[in-house]
C-alpha positions, -999 to +999 in steps of 0.1 A: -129-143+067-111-142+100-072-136+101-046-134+130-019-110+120+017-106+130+039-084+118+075-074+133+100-052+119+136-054+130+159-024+133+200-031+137+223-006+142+263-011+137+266+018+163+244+023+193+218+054+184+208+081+210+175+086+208+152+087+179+111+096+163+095+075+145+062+072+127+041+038+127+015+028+106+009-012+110-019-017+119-050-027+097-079+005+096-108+001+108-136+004+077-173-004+083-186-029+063-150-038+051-130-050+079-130-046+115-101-049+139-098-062+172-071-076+196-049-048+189-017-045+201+016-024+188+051-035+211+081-017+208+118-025+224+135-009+239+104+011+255+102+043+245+102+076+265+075+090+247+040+074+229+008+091+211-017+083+188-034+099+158-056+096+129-033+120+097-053+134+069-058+105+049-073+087+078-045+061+086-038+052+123-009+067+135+014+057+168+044+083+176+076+072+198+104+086+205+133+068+224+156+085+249+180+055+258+209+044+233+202+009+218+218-008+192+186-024+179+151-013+184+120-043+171+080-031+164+059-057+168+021-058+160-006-084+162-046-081+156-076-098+146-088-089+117-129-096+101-123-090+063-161-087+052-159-072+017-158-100-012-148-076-043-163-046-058-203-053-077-217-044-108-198-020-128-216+010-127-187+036-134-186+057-166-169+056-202-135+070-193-141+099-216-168+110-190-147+106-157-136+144-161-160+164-154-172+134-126-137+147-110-148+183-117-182+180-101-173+170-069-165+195-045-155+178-015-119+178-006-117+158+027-094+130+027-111+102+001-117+133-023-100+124-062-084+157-066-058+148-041-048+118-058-044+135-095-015+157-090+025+146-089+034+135-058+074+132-037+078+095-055+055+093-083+061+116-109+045+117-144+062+094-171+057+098-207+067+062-217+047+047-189+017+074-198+017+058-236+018+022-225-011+030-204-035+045-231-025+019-253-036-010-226-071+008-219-078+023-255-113+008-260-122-001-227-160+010-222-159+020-186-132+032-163-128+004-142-128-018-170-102+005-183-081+001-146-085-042-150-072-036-184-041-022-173-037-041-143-045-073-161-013-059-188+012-051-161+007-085-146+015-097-185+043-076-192+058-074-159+085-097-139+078-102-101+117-101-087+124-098-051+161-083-053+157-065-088+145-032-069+149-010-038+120+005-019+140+040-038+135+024-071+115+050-094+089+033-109+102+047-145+131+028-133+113-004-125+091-003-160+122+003-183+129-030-168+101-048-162+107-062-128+098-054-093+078-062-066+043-051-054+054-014-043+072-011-083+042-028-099+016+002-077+041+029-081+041+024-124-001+016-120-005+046-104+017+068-125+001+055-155-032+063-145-027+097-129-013+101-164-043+096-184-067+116-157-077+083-134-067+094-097-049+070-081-037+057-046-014+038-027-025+011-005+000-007+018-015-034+037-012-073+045-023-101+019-026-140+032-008-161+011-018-200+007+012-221-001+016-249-025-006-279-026+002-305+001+032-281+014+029-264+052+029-228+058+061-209+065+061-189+097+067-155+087+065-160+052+042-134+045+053-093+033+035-062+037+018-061+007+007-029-016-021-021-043-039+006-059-068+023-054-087+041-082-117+063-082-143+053-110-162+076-107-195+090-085-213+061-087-188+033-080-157+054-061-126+038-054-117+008-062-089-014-049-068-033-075-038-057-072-016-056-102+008-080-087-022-109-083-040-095-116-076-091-092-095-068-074-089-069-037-113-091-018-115-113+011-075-120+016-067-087+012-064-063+047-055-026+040-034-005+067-030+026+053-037+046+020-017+075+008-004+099-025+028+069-027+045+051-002+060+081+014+024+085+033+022+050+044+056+036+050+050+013+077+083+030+101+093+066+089+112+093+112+145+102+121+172+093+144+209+100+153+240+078+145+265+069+125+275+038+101+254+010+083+224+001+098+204-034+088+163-043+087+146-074+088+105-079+089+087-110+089+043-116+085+021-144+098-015-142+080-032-169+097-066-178+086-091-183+119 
């Protein structure tokens, strides 16, 4: 499948801001034999003073600015072509979940898609003993780990309430899961919790999703959100595997990862720091257009 995508992300500020360095991550990755990315273009106003580009640890592409002029409202704007080539994950071949520990144990490379980095606490997602139970009681008697990972993505889909205002991108997830309600980042955050809790590793995926409206009704310009999933290593055979507990399915086809961290701290789409005073406003809109 072939996609055009548009994201722009909208800063206002009730006070002009002198200066200010940010962090972008918007753009889909590059993965052979997954996706590839062409057309790419990142556009920022006001232009800023300063502009680099990196690759961070966990292999997401990076763009730094910094801004030397006041301005009152600053708007990122990204476009791209993206090829999504990968349908959904094949055959199960990962092990009974009683065998996925020493898997973990024997593998002793620790570059960026390594499990043992995806194990431990991390700044937003914390280990949760009521989340932890729910978990073991979804995948108790699951015969393989990622039939164990479905299991519980299949229940949090059940059990869960998609709400658009119930949380904040702040919200805990043991906040979100003593209510049931959230959107995509609350149902990841509580997945990934829960399976960190009972020795799965576990990441965060932030990326863009087409959506396909109702029967016989046009699509909405700008309709679209960043969207977020979970990635879970099954083990040596079958690796990590991306899940969407919101959509209760594997990712697949309309599915376009941009970046893959510990939680969303490591792929927030804008992150840095700036200086000024009183409220300050965001708005972000997404076109997924099929090709």
């Amino acid at each position: 499948m072939q996609y055009h995508v548009r994201l722009s992300i909208t800063y206002h500020y009730a006070r002009p801001t002198s200066g200010g360095r940010h962090l972008l991550r918007l753009l889909p990755q590059h993965i052979p034999g997954v996706q590839e990315v062409s057309n790419e273009l990142i556009a920022i106003s006001p232009r800023p003073a300063e502009r680099a580009e990196f690759t961070d640890f966990f292999g997401n592409r990076t763009v730094e600015v910094a801004l030397g002029c006041d301005h009152s409202e600053i708007v990122f704007t990204a476009t791209c072509k993206v090829d999504r080539l990968f349908e959904g994950p094949a055959e199960d071949r990962s092990p009974p979940p009683a065998a996925l520990r020493d898997q973990i144990a024997a593998h002793r490379d620790l570059g960026p898609a390594a499990p043992h980095h995806f194990l431990a606490p991390s700044p937003r997602i914390h280990p949760v003993a009521v989340i932890t139970d729910y978990v073991r009681q979804q995948m108790a008697g699951a015969a393989t780990v990622r039939g164990a990972v479905e299991a519980l993505g299949l229940a949090l889909h059940r059990d869960m309430r998609f709400d658009g205002s119930a949380t904040t991108v702040d919200t805990p997830p043991e906040e979100a899961f003593t209510h049931r309600h959230g959107v995509c980042q609350d149902f990841a955050q509580i997945m990934i919790a829960g399976l960190r809790g009972v020795g799965v590793p576990a990441a965060y995926v932030s990326g863009y999703l087409r959506t396909v409206p109702p029967p016989g009704r046009p699509r909405l310009e700008g309709s679209d959100a960043m969207h977020a999933w979970v990635r879970a290593w099954c083990g040596s055979e079958d690796g990590w595997i991306d899940y969407d507990p919101t959509n209760a399915c594997f990712a697949g086809l309309n599915h376009m990862s941009a970046a893959v961290g510990r939680d969303y701290g490591d792929v927030a789409p804008v992150s840095g720091i700036l200086r000024t005073s009183g409220d300050q406003k965001t708005s972000h809109a997404v076109d997924v257009i099929p090709l």
